[in-house]
N, CA, C and O atoms as CSV, one atom per row, in Angstrom:
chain,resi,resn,atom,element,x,y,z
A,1,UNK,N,N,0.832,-1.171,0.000
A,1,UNK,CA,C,0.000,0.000,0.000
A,1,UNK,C,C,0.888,1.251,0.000
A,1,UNK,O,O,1.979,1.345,0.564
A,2,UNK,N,N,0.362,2.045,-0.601
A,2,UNK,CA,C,1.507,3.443,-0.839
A,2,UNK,C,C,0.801,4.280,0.286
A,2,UNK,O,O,-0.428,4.316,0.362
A,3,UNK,N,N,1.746,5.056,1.289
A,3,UNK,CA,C,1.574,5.919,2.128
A,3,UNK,C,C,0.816,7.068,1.757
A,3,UNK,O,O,1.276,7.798,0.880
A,4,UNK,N,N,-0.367,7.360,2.338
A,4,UNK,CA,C,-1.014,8.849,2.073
A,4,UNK,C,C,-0.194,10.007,2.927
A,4,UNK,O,O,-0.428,9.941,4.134
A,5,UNK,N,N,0.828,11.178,2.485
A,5,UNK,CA,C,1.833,11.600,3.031
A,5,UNK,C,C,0.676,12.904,3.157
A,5,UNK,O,O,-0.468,12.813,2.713
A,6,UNK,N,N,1.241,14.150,3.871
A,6,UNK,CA,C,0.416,15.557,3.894
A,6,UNK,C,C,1.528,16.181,2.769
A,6,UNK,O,O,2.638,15.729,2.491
A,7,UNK,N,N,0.990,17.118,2.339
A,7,UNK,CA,C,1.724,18.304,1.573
A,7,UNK,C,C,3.168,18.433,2.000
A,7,UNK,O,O,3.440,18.880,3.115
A,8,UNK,N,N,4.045,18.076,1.197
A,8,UNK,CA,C,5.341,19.025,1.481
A,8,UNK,C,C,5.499,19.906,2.413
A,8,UNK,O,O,4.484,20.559,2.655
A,9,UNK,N,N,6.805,20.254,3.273
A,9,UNK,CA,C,7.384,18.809,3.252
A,9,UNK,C,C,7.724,18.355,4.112
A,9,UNK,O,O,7.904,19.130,5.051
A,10,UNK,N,N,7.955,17.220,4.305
A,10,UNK,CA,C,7.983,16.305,5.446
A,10,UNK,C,C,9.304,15.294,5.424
A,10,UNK,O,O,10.133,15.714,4.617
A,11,UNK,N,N,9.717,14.088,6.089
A,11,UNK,CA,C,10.772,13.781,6.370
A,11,UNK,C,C,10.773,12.062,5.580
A,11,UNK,O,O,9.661,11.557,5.732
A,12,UNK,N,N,11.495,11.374,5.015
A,12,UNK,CA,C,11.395,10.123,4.735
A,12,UNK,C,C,12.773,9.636,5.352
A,12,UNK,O,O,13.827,10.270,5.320
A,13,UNK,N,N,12.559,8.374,5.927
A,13,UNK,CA,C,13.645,7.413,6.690
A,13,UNK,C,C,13.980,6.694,6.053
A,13,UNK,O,O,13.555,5.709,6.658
A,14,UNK,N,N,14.680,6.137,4.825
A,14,UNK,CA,C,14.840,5.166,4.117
A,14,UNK,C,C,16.065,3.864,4.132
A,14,UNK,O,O,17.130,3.700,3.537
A,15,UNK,N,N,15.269,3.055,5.160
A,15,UNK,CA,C,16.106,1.580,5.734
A,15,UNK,C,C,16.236,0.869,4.566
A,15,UNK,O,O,15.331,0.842,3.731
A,16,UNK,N,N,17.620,0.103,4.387
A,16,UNK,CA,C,17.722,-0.519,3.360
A,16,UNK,C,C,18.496,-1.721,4.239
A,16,UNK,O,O,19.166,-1.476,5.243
A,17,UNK,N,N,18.253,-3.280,3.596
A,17,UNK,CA,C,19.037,-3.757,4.451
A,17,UNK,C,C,19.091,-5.378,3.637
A,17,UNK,O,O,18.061,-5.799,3.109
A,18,UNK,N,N,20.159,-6.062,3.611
A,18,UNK,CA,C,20.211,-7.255,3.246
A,18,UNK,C,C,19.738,-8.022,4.358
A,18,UNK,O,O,20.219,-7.577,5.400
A,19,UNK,N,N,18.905,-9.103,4.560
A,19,UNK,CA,C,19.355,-10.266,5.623
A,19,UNK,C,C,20.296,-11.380,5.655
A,19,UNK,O,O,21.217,-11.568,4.861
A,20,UNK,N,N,19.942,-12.158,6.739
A,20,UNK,CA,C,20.809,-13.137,7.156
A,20,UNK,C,C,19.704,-14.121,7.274
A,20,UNK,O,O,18.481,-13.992,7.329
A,21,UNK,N,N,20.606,-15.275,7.299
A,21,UNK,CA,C,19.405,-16.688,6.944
A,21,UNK,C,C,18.912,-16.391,8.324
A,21,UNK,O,O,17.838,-16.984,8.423
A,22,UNK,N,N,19.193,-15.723,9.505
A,22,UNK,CA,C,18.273,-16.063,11.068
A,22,UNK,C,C,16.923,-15.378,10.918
A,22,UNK,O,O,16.867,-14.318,10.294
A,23,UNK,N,N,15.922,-15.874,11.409
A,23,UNK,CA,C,14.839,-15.467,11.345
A,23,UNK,C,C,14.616,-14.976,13.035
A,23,UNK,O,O,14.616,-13.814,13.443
A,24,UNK,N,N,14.459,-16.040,13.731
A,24,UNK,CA,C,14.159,-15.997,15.336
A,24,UNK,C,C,13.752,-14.749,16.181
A,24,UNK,O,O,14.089,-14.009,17.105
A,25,UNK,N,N,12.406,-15.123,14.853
A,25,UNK,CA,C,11.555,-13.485,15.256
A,25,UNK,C,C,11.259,-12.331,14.930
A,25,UNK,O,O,10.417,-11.538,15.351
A,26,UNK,N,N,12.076,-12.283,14.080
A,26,UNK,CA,C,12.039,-11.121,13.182
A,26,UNK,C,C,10.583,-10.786,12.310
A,26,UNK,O,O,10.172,-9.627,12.264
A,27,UNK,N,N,10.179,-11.399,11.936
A,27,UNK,CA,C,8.267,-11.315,11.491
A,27,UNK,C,C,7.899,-10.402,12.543
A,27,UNK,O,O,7.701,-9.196,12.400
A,28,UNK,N,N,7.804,-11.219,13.857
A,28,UNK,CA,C,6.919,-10.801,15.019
A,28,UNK,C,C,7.722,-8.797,15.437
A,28,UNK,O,O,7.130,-7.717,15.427
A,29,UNK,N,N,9.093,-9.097,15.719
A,29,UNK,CA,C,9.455,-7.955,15.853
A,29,UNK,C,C,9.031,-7.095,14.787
A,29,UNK,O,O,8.194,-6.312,15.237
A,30,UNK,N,N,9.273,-6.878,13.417
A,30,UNK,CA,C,8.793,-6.048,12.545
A,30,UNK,C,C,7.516,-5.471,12.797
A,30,UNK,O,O,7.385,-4.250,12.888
A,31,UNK,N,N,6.620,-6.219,12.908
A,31,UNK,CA,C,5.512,-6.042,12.649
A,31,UNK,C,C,4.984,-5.187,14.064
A,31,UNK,O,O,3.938,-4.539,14.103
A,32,UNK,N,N,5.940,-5.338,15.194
A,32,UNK,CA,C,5.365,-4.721,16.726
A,32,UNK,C,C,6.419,-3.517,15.905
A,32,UNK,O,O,5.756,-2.490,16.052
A,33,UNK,N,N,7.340,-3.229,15.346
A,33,UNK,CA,C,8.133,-1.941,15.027
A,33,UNK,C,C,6.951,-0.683,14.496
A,33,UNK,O,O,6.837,0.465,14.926
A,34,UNK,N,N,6.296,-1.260,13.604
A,34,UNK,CA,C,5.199,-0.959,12.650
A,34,UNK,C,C,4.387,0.092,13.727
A,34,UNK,O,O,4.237,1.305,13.874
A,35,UNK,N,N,3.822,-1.612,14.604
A,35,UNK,CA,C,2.969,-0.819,15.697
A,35,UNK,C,C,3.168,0.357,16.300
A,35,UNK,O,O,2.390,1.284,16.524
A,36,UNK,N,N,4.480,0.185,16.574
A,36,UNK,CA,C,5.184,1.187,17.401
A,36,UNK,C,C,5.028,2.719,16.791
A,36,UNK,O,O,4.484,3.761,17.156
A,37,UNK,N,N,5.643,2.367,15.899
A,37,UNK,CA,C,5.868,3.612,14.907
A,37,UNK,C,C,4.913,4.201,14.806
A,37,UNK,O,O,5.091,5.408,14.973
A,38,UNK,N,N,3.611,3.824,14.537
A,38,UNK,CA,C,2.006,4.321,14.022
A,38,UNK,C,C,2.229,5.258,15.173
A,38,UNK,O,O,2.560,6.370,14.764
A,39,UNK,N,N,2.159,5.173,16.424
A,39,UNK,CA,C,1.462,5.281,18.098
A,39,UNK,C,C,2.652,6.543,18.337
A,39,UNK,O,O,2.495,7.265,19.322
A,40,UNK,N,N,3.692,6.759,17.532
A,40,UNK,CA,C,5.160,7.803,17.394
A,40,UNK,C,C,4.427,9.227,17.411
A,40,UNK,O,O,3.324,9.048,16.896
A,41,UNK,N,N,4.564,10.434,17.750
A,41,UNK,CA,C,4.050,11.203,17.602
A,41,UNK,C,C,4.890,12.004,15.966
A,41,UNK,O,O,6.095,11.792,15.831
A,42,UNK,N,N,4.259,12.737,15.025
A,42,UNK,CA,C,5.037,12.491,13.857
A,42,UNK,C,C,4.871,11.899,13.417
A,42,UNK,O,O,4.611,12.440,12.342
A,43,UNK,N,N,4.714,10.462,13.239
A,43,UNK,CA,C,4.747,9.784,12.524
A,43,UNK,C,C,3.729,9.689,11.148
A,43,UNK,O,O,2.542,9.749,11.469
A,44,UNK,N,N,3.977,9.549,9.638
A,44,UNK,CA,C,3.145,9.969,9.074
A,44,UNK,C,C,2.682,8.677,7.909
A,44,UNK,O,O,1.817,8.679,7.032
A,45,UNK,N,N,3.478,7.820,8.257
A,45,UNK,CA,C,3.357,6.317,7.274
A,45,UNK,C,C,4.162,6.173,6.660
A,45,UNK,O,O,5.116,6.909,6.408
A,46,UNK,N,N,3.705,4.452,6.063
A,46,UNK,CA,C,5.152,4.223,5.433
A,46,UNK,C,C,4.927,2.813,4.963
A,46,UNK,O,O,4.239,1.912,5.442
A,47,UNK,N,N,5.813,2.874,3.726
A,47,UNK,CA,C,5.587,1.535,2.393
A,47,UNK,C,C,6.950,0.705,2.953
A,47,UNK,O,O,7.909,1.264,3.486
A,48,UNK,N,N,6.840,-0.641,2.736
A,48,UNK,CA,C,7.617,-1.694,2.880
A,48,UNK,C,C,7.888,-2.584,1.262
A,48,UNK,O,O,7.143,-2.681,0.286
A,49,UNK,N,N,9.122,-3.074,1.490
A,49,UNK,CA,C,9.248,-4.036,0.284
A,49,UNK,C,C,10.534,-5.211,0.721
A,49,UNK,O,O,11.484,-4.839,1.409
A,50,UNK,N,N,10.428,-6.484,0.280
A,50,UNK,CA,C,11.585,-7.532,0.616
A,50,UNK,C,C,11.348,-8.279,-0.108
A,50,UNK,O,O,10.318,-8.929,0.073
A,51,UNK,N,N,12.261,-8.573,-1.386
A,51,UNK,CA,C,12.982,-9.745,-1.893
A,51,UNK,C,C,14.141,-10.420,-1.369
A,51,UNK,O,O,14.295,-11.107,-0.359
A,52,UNK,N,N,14.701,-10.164,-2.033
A,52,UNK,CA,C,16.551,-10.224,-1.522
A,52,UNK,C,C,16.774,-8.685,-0.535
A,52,UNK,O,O,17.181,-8.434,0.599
A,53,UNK,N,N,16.256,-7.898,-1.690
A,53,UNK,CA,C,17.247,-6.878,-1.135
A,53,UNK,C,C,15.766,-6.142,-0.329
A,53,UNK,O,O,14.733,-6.162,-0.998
A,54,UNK,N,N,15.713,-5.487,1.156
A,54,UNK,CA,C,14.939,-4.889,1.914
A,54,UNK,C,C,14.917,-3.611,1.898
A,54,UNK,O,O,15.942,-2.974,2.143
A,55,UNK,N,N,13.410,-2.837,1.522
A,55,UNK,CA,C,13.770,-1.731,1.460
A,55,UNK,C,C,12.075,-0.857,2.131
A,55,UNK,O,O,11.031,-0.833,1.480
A,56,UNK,N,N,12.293,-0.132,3.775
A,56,UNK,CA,C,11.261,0.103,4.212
A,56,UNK,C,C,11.552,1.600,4.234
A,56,UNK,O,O,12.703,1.992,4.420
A,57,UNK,N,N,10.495,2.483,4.039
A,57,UNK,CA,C,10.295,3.980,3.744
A,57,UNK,C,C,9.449,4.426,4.837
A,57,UNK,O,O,8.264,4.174,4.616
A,58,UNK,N,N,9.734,5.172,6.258
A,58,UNK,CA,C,8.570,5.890,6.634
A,58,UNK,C,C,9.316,7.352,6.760
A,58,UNK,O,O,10.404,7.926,6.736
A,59,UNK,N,N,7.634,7.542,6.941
A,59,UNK,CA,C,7.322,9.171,6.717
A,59,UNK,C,C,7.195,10.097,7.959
A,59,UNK,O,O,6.190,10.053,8.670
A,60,UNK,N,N,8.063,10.795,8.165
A,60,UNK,CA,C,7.867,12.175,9.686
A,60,UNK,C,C,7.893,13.203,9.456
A,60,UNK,O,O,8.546,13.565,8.477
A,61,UNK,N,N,7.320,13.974,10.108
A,61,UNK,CA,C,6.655,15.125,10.376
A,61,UNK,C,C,8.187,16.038,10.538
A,61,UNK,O,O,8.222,17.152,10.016
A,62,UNK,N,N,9.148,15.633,11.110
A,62,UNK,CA,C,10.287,16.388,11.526
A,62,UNK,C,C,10.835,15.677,11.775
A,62,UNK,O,O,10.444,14.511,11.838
A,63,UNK,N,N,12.718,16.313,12.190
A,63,UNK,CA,C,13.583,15.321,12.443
A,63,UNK,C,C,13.755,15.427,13.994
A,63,UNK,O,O,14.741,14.900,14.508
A,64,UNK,N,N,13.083,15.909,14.555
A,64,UNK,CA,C,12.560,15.781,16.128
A,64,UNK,C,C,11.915,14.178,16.234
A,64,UNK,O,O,12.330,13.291,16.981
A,65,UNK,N,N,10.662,14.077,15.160
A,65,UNK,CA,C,10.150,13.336,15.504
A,65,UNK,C,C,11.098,11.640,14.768
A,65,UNK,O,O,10.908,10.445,14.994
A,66,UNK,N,N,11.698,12.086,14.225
A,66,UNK,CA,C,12.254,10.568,13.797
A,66,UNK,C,C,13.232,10.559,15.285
A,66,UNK,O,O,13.119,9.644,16.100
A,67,UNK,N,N,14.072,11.580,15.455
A,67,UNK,CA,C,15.049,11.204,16.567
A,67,UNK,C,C,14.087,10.704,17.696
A,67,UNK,O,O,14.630,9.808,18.342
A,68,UNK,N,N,13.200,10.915,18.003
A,68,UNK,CA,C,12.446,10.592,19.298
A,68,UNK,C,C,12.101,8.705,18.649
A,68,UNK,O,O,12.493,7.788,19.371
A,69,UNK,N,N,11.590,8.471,17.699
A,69,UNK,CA,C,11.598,7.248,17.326
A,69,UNK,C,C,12.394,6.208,17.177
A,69,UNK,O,O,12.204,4.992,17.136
A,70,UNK,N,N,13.881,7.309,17.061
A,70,UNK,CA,C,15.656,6.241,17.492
A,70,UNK,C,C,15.507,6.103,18.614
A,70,UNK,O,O,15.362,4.933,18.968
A,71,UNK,N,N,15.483,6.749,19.268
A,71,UNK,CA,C,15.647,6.434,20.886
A,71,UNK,C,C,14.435,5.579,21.377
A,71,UNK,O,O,14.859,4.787,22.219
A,72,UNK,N,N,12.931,5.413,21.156
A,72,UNK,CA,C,12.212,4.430,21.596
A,72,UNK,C,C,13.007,3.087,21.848
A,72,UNK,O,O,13.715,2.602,20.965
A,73,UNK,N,N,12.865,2.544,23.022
A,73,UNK,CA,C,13.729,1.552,23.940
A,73,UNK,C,C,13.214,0.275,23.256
A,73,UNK,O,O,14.141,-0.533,23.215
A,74,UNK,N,N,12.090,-0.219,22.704
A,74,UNK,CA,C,11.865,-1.531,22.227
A,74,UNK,C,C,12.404,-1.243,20.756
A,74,UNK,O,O,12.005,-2.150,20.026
A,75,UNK,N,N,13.130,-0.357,20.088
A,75,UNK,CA,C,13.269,0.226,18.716
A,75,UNK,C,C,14.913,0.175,19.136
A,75,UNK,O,O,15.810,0.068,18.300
A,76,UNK,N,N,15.031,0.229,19.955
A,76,UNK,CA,C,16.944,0.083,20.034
A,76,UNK,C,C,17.085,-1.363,20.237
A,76,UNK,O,O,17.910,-2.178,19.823
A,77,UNK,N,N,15.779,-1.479,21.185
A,77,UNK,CA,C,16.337,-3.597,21.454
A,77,UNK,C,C,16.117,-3.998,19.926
A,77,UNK,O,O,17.097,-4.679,19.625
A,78,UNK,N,N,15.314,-3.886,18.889
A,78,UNK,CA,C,15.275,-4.559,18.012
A,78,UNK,C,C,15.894,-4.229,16.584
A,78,UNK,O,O,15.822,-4.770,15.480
A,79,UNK,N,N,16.631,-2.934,17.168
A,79,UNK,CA,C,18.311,-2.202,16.497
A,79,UNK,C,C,19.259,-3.157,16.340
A,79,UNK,O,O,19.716,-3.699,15.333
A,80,UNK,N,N,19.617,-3.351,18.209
A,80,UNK,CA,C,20.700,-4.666,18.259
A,80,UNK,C,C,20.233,-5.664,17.814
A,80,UNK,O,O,20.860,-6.149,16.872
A,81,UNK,N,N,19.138,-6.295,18.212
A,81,UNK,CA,C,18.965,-7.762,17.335
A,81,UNK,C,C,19.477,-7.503,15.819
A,81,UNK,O,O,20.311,-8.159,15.195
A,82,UNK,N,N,18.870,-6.561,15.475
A,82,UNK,CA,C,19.115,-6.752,13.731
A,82,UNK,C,C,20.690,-6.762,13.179
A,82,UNK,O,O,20.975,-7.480,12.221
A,83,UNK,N,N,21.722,-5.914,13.840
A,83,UNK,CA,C,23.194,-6.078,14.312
A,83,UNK,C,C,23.556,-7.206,14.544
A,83,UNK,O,O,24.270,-7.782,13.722
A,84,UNK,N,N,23.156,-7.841,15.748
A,84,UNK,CA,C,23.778,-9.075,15.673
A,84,UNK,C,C,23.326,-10.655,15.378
A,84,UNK,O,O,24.063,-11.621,15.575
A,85,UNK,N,N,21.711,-10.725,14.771
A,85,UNK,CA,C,21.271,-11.571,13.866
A,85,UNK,C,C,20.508,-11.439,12.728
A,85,UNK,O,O,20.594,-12.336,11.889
A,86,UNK,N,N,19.493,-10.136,12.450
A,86,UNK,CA,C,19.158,-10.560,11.258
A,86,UNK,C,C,20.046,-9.702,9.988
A,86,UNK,O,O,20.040,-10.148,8.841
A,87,UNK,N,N,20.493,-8.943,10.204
A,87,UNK,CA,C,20.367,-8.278,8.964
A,87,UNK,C,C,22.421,-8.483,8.994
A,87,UNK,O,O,23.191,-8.345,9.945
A,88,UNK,N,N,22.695,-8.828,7.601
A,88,UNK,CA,C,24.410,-8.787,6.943
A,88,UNK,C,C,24.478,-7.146,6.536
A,88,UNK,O,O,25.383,-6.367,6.836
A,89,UNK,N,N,24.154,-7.068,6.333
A,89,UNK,CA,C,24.038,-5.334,5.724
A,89,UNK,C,C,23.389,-4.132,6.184
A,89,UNK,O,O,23.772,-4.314,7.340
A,90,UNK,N,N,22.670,-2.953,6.277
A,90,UNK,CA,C,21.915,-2.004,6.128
A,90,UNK,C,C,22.134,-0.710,6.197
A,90,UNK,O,O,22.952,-0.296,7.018
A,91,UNK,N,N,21.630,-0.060,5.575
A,91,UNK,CA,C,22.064,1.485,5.316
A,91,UNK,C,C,20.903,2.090,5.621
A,91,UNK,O,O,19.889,1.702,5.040
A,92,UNK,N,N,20.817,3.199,6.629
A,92,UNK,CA,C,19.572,4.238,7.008
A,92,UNK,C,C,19.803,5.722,6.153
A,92,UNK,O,O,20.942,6.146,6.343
A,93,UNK,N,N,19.115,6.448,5.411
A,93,UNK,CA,C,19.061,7.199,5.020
A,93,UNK,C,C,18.133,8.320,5.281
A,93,UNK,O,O,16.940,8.036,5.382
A,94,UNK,N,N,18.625,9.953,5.443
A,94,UNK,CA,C,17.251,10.696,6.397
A,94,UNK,C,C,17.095,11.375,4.685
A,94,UNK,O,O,17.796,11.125,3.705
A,95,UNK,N,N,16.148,12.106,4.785
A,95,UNK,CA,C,15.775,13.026,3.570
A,95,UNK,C,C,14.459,13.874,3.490
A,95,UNK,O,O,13.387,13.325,3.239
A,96,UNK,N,N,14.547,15.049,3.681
A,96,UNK,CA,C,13.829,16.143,3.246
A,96,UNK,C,C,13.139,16.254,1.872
A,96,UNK,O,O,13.607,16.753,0.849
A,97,UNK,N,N,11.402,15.437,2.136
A,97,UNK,CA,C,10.793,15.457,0.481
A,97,UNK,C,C,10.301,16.920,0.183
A,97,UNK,O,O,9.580,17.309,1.102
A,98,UNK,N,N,10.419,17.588,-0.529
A,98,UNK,CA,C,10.478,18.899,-1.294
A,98,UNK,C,C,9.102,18.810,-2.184
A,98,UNK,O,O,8.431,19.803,-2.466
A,99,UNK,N,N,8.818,17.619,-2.538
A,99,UNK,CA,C,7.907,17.747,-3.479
A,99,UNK,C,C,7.705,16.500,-3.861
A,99,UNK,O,O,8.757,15.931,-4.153
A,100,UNK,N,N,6.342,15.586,-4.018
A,100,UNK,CA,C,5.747,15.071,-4.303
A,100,UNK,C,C,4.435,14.950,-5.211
A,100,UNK,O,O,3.736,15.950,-5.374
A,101,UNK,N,N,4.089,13.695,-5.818
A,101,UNK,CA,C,2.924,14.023,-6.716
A,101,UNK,C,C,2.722,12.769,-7.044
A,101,UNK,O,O,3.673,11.990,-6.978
A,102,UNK,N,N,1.674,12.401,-7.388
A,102,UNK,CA,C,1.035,10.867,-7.622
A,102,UNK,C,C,0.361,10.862,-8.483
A,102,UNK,O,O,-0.088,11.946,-8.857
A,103,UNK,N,N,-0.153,9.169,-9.449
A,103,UNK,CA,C,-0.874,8.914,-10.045
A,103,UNK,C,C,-1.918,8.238,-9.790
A,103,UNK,O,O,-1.633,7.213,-9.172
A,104,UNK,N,N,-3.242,8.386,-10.038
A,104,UNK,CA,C,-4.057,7.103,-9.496
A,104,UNK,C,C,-5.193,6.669,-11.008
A,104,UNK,O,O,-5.484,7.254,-12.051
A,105,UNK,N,N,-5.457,5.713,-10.556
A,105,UNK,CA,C,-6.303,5.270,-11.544
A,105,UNK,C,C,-7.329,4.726,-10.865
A,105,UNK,O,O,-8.277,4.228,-11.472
């Protein structure tokens, strides 16, 4: 599902990340991250994608509100997990969207 964002402009987080064959939970954690995030103050949504290569996009209001979302304490425990079992790779990226525009049919 593509994120309904507000008007320009606002903040995108863009996690990129290879995994590792460990799973041991990682479904369940993601999906409470999600939770988490919604309940973030700021927080404005956000599209997911995983083949091989992982690539999750959310959307904030400010970079107040993403930093307040690094520091959430079940969001650092499942920081380190991803460090030291699921993920071989990942790159976080911050970015200022300027401008947006969509198609629908």
């Amino acid at each position: 599902m593509i994120a309904q964002t507000p008007k320009p402009p606002y903040y995108a987080v863009i996690f990129t990340s290879l995994r590792t064959d460990v799973d041991n939970g990682y479904e369940s954690t993601a999906d409470r991250m999600v939770e988490l995030a919604q309940q973030q103050p700021g927080y404005l949504g956000h599209e997911s994608a995983r083949n091989e290569l992982g690539i999750t996009v959310s959307y904030w209001e400010s970079v107040e509100a993403i930093k307040n979302w690094k520091k959430n304490t079940e969001h650092l425990m499942a920081q380190q997990k991803g460090r030291e079992e699921w993920y071989a790779n990942y790159k976080t990226r911050i970015c200022l969207v300027e401008r947006d525009y969509e198609f629908l049919k």
